[in-house]
C-alpha positions, 0 to 999 in steps of 0.5 A: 753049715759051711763056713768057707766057699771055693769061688770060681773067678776068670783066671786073667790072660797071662797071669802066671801064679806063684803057687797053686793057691794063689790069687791075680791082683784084679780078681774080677768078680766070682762066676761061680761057687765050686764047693763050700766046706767047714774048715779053711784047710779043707777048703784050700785043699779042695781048690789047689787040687782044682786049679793044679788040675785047671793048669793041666787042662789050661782052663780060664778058671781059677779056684779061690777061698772066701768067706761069705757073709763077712766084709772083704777088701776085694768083694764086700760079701765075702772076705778072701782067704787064699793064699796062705801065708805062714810066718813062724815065730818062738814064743816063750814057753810059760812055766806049767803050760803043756800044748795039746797038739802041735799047733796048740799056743798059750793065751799070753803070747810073750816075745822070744 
């Protein structure tokens, strides 16, 4: 069962986007469903590639990420997603911890 699903909304008149995972400020509401997927990454891949080829066709839609089925701030049957934003902190490293991938981090989370 997917958990996420790419949305199709009326891309405003000249909105310019920051990124290709970016979203207007007035969404409007969601014409269509483009694709859902299991995992949020997958997801926003799979709209940066429609809306990147959206921009070279200069169609009116645009791709977004929701989750349906949760409460939102913009649309109350589905929390928006995108766009990703990142922020990167050092944390201190408990004595015995080892990570097991890249993104792996310790249950207590201490300031650096």
């Amino acid at each position: 069962m997917a958990k996420y699903e790419i949305s199709l909304i009326q891309r405003p008149q000249g909105w310019q986007p920051a990124g290709p995972d970016d979203v207007p400020a007035e969404l409007g509401r969601p014409l269509a469903v483009l694709s859902q997927a299991d995992s949020v990454f997958a997801a926003v891949r799979q709209a940066i590639e429609y809306n990147q080829a959206a921009e070279r066709e200069k169609t009116q839609r645009w791709a977004v990420v929701v989750e349906p089925g949760t409460l939102g701030r913009y649309w109350r049957s589905a929390r928006l997603c995108t766009p990703l934003a990142y922020k990167v902190a050092a944390i201190w490293w408990p004595g015995g911890w080892e990570p097991q991938s890249p993104i792996d981090v310790p249950n207590c989370v201490w300031r650096a």
